[in-house]
C-alpha positions in Angstrom: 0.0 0.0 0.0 1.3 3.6 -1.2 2.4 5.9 1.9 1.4 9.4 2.6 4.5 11.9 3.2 5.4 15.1 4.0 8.2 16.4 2.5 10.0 19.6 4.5 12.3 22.0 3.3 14.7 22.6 6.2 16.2 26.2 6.3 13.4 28.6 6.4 10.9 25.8 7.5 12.3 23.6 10.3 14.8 26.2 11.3 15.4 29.9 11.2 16.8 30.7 7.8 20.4 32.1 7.1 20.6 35.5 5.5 20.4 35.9 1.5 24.2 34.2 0.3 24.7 33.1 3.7 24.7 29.7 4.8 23.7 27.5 8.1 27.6 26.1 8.8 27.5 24.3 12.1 25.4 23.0 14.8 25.9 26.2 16.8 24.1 28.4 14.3 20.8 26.0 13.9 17.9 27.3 15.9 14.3 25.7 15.3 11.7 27.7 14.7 8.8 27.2 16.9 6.1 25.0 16.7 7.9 22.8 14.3 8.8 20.1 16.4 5.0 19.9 17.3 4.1 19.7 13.2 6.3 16.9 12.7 4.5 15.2 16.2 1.2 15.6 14.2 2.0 14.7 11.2 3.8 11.6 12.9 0.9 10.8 14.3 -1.4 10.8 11.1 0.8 7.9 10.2 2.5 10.4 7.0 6.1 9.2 7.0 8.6 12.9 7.2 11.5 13.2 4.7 13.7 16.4 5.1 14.6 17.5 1.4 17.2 20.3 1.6 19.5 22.1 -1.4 22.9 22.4 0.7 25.1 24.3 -2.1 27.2 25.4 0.6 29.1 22.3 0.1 29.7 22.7 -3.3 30.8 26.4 -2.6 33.4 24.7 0.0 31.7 26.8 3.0 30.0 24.1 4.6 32.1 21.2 5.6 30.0 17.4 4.5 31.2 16.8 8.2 29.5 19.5 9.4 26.1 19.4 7.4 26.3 15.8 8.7 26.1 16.7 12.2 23.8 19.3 11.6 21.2 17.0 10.8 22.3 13.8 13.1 21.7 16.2 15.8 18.2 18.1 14.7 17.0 14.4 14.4 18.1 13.6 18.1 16.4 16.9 19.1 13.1 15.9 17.5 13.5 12.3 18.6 14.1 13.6 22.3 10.7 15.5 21.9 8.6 12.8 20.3 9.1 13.3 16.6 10.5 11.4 14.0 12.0 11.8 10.8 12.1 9.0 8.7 15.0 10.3 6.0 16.8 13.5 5.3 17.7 13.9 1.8 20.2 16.9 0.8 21.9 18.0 -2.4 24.8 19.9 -2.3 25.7 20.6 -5.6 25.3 23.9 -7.8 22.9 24.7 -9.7 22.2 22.9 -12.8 24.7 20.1 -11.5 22.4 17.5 -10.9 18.7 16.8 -11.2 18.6 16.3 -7.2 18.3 20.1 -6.8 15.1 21.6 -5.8 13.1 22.7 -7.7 14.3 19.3 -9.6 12.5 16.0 -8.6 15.2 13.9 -7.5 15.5 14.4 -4.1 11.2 13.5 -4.0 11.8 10.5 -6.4 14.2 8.6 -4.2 12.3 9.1 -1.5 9.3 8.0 -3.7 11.2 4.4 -4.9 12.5 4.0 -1.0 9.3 4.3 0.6 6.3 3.6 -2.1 5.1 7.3 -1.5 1.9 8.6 -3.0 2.5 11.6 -4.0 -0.8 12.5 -4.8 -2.2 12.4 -1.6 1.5 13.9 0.0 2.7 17.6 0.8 5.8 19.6 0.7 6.0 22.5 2.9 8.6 25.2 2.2 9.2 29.1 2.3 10.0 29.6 -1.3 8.9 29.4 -4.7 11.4 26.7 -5.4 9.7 24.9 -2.6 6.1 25.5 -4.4 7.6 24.4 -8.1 9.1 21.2 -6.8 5.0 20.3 -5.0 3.8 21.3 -8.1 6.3 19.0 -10.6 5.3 16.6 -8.5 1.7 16.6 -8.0 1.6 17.6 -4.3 -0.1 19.8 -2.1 2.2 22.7 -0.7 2.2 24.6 2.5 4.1 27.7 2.4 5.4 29.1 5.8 7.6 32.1 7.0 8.4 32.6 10.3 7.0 29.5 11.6 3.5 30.5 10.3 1.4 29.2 6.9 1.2 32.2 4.7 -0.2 29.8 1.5 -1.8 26.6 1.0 -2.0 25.1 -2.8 -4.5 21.8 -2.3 -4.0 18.6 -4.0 -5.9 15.2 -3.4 -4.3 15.7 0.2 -6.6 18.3 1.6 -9.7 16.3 0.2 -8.5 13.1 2.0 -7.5 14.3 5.2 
């Protein structure tokens, strides 16, 4: 049977966002933004499986260490795990634009998560704070949630809304 999901963008969504050209380097510079920990709880609970998908071209730009975006998320999913959440995968690409076809607004990061966990993607949502965010949803058919601040500030529907 096919798996509901929701997809989260992470800077801007799950934490507070870097600056424009700027770039979340270490542990010591995340901060969540509030409420999220409680969304992902919910959603948890709703049985939709949570995939992180995240464009880290920091990497590629040399400014954030692999090391470092590897602790980064090993220790936002303790923090989430330590207050009742789960996230099933975290899927990040840290290439440059037009690179790769893993970077958002590209499918690839939503397609392996698709194959790994027989998503459907119809019935799934991505929630972001960009329009990169809201192209990626709509190339692939889901609902999106856009948030700033912590807050929804748009909602595009899909067979989601209907079925919840």
């Amino acid at each position: 049977m096919k798996r509901r999901c929701v997809f989260l963008d992470r800077d801007g969504t799950i934490n507070v966002g870097p600056h424009p050209g700027e770039y979340i380097q270490n542990w010591g510079q995340f901060r969540f933004l509030p409420g999220v920990i409680d969304w992902i709880r919910i959603f948890n609970s709703l049985g939709f499986l949570v995939v992180v998908v995240t464009n880290q071209r920091g990497v590629a730009r040399g400014i954030v260490h692999p090391e470092d975006l590897d602790e980064i998320h090993r220790r936002m999913v303790e923090e989430i795990e330590q207050a009742g959440g789960r996230v099933d995968q975290i899927l990040s690409c840290p290439h440059e634009a037009g690179e790769c076809m893993c970077r958002k607004p590209k499918p690839g990061l939503v397609l392996e998560a698709q194959a790994r966990w027989d998503i459907d993607l119809a019935a799934s949502l991505l929630i972001g704070d960009s329009d990169t965010d809201r192209d990626l949803a709509a190339a692939c058919g889901m609902g999106f949630v856009r948030v700033r601040d912590g807050r929804v500030v748009e909602t595009i529907t899909s067979g989601l809304v209907r079925a919840l």
